[in-house]
DSSP file (Angstrom, degrees, kcal/mol; ACC not computed):
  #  RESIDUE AA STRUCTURE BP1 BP2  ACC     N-H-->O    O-->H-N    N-H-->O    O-->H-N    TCO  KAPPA ALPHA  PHI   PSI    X-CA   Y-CA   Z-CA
    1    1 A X    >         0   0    0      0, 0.0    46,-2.1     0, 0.0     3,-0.7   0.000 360.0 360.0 360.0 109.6   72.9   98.0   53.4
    2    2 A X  T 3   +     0   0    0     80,-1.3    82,-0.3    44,-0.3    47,-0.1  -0.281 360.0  22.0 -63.5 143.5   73.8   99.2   49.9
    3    3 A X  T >   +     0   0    0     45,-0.2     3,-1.9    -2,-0.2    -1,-0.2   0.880  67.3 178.7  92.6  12.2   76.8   98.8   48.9
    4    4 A X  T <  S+     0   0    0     43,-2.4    44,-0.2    -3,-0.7     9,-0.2   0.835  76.6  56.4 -49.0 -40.2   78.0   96.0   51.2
    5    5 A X  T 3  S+     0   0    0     42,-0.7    -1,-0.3     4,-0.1     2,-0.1   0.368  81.8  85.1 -84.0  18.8   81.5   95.9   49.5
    6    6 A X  S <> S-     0   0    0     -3,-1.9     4,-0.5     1,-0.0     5,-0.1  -0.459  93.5 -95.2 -99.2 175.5   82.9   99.4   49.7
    7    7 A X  H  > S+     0   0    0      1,-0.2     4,-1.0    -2,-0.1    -3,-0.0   0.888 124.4  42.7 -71.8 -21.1   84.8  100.3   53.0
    8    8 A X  H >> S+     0   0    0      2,-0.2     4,-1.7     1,-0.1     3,-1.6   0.935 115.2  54.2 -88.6 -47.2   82.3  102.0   55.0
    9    9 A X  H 3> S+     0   0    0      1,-0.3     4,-0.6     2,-0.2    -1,-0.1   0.792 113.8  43.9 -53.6  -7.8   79.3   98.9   53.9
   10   10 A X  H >X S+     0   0    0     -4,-0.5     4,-1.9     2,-0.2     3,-0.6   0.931 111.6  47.0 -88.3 -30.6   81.4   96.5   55.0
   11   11 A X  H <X S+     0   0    0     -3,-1.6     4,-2.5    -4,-1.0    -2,-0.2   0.927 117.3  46.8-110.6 -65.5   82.4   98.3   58.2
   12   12 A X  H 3X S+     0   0    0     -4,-1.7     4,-1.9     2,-0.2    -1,-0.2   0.630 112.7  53.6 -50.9 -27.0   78.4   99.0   58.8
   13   13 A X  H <X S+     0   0    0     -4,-0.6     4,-2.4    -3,-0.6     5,-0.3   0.912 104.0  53.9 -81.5 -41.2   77.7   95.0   57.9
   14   14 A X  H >X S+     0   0    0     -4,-1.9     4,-0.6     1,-0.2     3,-0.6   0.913 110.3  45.5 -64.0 -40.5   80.0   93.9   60.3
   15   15 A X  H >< S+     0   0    0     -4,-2.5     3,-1.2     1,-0.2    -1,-0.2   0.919 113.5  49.1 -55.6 -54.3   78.2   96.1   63.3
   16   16 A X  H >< S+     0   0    0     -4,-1.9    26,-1.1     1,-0.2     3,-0.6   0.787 110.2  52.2 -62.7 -27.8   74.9   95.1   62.4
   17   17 A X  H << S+     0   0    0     -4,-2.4    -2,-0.2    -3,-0.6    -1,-0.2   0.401 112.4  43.5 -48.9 -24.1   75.9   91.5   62.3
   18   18 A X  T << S+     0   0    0     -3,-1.2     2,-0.3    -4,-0.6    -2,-0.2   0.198  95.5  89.7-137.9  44.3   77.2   91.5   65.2
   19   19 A X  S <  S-     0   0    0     -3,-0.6    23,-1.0    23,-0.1    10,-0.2  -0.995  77.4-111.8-127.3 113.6   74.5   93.6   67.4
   20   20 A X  B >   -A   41   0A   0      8,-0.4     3,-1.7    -2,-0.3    21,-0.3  -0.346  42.9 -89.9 -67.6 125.4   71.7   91.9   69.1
   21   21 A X  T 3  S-     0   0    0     19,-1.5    19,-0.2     1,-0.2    -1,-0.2  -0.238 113.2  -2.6 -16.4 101.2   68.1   92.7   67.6
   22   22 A X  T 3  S+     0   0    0      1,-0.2    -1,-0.2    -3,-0.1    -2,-0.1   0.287  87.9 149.4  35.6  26.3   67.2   96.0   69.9
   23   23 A X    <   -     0   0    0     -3,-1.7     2,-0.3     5,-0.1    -1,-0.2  -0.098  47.4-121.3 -42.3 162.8   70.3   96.5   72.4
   24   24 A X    >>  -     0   0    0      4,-0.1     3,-3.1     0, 0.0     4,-2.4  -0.701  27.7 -94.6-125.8 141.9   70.8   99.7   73.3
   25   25 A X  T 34 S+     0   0    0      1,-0.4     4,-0.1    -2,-0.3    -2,-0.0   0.865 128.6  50.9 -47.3 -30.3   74.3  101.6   72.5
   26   26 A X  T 34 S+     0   0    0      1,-0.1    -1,-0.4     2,-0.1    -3,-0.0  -0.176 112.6  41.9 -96.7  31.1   75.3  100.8   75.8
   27   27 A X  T X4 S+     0   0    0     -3,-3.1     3,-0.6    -7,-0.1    -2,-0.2   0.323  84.3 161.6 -67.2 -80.4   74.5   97.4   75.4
   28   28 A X  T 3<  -     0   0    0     -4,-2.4    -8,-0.4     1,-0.3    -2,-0.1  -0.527  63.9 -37.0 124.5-135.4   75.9   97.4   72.1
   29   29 A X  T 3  S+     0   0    0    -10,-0.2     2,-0.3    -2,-0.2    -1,-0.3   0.401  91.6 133.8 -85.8 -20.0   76.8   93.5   70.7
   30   30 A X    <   -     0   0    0     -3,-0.6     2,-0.1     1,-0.1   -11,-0.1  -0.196  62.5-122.0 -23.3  96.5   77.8   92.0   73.7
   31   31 A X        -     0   0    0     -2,-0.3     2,-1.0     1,-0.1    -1,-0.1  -0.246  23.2-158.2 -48.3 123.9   76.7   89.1   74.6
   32   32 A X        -     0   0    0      1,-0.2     3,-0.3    -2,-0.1    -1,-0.1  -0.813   4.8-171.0-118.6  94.2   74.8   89.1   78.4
   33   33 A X  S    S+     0   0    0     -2,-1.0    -1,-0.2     1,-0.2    -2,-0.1   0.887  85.4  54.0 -70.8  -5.8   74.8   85.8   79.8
   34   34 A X  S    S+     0   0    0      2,-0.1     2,-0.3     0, 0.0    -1,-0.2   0.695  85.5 105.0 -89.3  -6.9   72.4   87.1   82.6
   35   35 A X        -     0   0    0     -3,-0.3     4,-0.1     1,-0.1    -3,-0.0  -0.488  55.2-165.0 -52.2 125.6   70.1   88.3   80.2
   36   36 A X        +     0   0    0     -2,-0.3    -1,-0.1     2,-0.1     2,-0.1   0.285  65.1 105.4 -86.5   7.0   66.6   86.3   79.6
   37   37 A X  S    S-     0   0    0      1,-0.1     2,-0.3     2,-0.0    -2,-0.0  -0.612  85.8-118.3 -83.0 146.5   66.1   88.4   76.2
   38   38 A X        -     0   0    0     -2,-0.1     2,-1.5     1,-0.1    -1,-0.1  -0.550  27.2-129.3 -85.5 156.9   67.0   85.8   73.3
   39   39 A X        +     0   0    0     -2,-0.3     2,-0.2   -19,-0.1    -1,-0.1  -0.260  38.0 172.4-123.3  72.5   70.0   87.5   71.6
   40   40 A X        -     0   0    0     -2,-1.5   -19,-1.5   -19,-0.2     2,-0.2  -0.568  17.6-148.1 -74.1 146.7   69.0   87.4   68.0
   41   41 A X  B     -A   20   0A   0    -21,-0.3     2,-1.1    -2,-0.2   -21,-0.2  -0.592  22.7 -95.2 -93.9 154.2   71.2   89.3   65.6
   42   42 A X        -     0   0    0    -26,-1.1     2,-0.2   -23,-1.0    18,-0.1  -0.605  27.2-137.0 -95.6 154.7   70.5   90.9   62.7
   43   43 A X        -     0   0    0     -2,-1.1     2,-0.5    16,-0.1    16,-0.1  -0.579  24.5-145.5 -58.9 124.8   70.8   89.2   59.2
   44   44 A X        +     0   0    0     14,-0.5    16,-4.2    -2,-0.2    17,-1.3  -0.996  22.1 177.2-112.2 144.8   72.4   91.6   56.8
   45   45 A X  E     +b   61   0B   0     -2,-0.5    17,-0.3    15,-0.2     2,-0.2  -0.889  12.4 168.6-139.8 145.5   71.5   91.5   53.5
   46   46 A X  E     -b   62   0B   0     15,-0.9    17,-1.9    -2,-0.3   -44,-0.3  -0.734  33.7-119.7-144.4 173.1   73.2   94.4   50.9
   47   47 A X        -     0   0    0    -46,-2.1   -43,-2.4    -2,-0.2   -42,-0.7  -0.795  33.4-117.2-120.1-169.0   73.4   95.0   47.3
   48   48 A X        -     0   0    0     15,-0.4   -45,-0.2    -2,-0.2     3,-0.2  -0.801   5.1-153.2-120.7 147.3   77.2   95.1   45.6
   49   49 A X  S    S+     0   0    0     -2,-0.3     2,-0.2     1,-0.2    -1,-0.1   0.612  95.3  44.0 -98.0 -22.5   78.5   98.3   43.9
   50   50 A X  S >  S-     0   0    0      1,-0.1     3,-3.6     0, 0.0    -1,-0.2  -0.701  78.6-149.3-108.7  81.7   80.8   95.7   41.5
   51   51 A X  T 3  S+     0   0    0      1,-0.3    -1,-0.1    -3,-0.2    -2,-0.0   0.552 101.6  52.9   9.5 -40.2   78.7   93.0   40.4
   52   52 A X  T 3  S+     0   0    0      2,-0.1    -1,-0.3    -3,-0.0     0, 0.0   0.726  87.3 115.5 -85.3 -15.6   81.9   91.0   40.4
   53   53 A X  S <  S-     0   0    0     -3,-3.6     2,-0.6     1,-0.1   -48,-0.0   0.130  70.6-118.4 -50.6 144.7   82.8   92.1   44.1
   54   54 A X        -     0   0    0    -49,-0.1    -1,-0.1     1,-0.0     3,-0.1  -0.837  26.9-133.3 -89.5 114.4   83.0   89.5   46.9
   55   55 A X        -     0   0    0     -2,-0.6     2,-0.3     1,-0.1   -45,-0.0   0.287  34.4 -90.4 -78.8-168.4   80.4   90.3   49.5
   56   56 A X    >   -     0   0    0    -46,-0.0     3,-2.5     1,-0.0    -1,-0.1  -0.881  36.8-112.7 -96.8 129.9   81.8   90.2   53.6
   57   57 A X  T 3  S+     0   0    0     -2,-0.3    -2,-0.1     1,-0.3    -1,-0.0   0.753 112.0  60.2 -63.6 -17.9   81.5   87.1   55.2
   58   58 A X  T 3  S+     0   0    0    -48,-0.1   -14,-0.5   -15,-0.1     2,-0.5   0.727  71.2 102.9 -84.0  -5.4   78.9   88.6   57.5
   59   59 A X    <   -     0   0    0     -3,-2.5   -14,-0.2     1,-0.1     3,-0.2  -0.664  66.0-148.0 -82.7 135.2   76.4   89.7   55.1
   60   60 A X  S    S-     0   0    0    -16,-4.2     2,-0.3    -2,-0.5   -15,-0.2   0.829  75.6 -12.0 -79.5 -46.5   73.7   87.0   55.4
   61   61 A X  E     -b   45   0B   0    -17,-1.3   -15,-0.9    -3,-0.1     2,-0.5  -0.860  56.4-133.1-174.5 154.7   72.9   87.6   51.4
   62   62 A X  E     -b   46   0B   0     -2,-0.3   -15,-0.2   -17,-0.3     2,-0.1  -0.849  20.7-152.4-129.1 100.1   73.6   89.9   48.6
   63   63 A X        -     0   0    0    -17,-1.9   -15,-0.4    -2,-0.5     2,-0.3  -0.313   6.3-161.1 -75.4 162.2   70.2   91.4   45.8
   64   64 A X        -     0   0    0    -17,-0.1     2,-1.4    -2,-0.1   -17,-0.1  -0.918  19.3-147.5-143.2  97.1   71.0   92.3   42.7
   65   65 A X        +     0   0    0     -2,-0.3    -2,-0.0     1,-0.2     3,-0.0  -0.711  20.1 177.6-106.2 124.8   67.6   94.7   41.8
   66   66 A X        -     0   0    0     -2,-1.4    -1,-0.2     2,-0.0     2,-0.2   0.841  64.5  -1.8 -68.3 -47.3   66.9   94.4   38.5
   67   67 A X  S  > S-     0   0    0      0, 0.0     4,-0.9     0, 0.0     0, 0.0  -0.598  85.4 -84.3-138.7-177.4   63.5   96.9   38.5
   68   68 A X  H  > S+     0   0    0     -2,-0.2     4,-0.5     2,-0.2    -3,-0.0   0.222 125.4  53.6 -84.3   9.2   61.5   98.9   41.2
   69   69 A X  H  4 S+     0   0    0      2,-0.1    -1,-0.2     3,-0.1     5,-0.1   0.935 101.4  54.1 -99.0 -38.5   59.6   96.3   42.3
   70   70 A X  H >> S+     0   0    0      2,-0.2     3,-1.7     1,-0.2     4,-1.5   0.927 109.4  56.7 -40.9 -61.8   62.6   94.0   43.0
   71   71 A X  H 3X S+     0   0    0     -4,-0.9     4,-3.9     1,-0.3     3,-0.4   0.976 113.3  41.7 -48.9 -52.4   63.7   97.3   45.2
   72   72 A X  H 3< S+     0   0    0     -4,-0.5    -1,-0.3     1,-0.2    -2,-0.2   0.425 106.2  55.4-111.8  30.0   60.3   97.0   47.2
   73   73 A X  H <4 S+     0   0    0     -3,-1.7    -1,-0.2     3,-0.1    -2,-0.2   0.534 114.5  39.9 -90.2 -14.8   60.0   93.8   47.7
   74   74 A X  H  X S+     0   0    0     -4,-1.5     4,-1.3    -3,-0.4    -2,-0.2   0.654 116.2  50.5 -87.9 -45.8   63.3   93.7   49.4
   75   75 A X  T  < S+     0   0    0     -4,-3.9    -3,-0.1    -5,-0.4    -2,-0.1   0.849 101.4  58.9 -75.3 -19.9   62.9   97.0   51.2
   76   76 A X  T  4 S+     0   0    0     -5,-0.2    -1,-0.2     1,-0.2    -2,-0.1   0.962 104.9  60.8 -73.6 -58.3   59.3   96.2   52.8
   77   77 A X  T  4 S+     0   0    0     -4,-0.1    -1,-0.2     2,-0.0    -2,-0.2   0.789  88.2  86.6 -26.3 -49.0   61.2   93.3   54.3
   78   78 A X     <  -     0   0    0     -4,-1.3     3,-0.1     1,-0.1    -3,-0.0  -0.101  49.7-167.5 -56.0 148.3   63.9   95.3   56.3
   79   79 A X  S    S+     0   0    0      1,-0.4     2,-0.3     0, 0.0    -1,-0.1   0.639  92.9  32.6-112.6 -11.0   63.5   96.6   59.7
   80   80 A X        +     0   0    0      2,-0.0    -1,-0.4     0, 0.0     2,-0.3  -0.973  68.9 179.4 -63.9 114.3   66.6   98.6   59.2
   81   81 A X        +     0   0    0     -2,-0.3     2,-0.3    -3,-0.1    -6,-0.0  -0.889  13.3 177.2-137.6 136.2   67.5  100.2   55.5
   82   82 A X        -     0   0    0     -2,-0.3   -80,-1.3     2,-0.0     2,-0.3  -0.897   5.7-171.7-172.5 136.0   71.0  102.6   55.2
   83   83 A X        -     0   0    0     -2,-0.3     2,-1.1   -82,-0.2   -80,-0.1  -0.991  27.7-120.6-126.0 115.5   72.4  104.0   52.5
   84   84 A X        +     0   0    0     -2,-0.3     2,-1.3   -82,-0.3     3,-0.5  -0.400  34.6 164.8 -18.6  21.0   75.4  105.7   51.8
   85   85 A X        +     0   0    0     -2,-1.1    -1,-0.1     1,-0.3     7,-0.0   0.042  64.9  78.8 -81.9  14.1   74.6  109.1   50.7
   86   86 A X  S    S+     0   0    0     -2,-1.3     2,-0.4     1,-0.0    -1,-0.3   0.206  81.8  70.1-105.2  26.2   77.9  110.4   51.1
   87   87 A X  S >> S-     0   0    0     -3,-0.5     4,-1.0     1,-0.2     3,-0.8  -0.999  92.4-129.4-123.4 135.3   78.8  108.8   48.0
   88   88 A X  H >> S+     0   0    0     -2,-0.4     3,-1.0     1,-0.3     4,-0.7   0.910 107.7  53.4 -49.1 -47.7   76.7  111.1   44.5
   89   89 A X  H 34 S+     0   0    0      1,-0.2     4,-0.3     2,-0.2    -1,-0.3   0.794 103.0  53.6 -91.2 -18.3   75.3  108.0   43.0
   90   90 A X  H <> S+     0   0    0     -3,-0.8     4,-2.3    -6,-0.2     3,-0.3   0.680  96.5  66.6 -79.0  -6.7   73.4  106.5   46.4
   91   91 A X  H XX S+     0   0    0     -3,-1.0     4,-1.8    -4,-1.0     3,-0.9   0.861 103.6  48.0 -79.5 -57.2   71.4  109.9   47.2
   92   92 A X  H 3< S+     0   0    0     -4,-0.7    -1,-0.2     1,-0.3    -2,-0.2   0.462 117.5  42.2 -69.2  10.9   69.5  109.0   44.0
   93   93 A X  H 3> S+     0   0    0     -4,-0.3     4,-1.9    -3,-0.3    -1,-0.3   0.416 113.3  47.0 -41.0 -36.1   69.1  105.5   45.1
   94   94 A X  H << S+     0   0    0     -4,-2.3     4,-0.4    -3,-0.9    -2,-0.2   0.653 115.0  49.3 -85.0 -19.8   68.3  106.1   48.4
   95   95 A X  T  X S+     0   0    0     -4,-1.8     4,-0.6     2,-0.2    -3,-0.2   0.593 110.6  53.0 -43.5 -42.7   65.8  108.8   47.1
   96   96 A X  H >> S+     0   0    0     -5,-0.4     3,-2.8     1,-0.2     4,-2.5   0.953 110.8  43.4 -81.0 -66.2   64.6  106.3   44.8
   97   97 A X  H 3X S+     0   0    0     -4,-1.9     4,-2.0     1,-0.3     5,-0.3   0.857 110.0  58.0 -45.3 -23.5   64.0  103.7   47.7
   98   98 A X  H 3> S+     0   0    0     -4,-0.4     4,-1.0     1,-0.2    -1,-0.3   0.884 106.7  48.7 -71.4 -24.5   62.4  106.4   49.9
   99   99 A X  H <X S+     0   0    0     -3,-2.8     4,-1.2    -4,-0.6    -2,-0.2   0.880 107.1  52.7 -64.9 -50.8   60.0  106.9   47.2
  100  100 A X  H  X S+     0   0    0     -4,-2.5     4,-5.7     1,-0.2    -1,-0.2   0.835 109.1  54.0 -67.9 -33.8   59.1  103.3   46.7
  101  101 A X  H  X S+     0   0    0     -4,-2.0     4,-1.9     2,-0.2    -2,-0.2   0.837 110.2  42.3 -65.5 -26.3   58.4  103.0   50.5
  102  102 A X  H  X S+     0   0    0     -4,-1.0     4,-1.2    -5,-0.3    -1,-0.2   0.886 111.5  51.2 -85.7 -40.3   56.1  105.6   50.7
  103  103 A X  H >< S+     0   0    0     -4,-1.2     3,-0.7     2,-0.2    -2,-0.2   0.923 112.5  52.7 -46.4 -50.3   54.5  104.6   47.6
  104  104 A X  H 3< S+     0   0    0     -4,-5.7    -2,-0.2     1,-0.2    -1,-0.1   0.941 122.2  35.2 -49.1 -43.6   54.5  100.6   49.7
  105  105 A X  H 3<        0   0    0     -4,-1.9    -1,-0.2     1,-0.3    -2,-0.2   0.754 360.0 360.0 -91.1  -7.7   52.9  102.4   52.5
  106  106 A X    <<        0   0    0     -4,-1.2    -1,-0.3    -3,-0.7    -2,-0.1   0.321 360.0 360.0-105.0 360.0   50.4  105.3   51.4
């Protein structure tokens, strides 16, 4: 999640943090003790938009990308990727990362 420390990345860590690895909306984060599915969560991992910020306790760990390579070596990782793009300076980040993926994959 870019951005982990603004209001809506924080808002987005904590839901993904606390949403089982491929529930359903109607499932949501709820734990199902009758379930036999193991009820892994996901790890969030973010970048910062103030270097100096203090991340939300539920992000699992916080990049700092230095280059484009840094950027897809982290993003090939994800099974989820979200960007903010209602703020101007993440569409040309999230542009950028779409770019790199495509590059990773083509």
């Amino acid at each position: 999640i870019s951005n982990v420390d603004t209001y809506i990345g924080e808002q987005l860590a904590e839901i993904f943090s606390n949403t089982v690895v491929g529930s359903t909306v109607e499932e949501g984060g709820d734990d199902d003790e009758g379930s036999n599915k193991a009820q892994v969560k996901y790890e969030v991992v973010g970048t910062l938009s103030n270097r100096d910020a203090v991340p939300p306790e539920c992000v699992y760990q916080v990049y700092k990308i230095n280059s484009t390579e840094d950027l897809a070596d982290i993003l090939v990782q994800c099974d989820v990727i979200v960007y903010d793009i209602s703020l101007e300076s993440q569409s040309e980040s999230c542009l950028l990362a779409c770019n790199t993926l495509h590059e990773q994959i083509a």
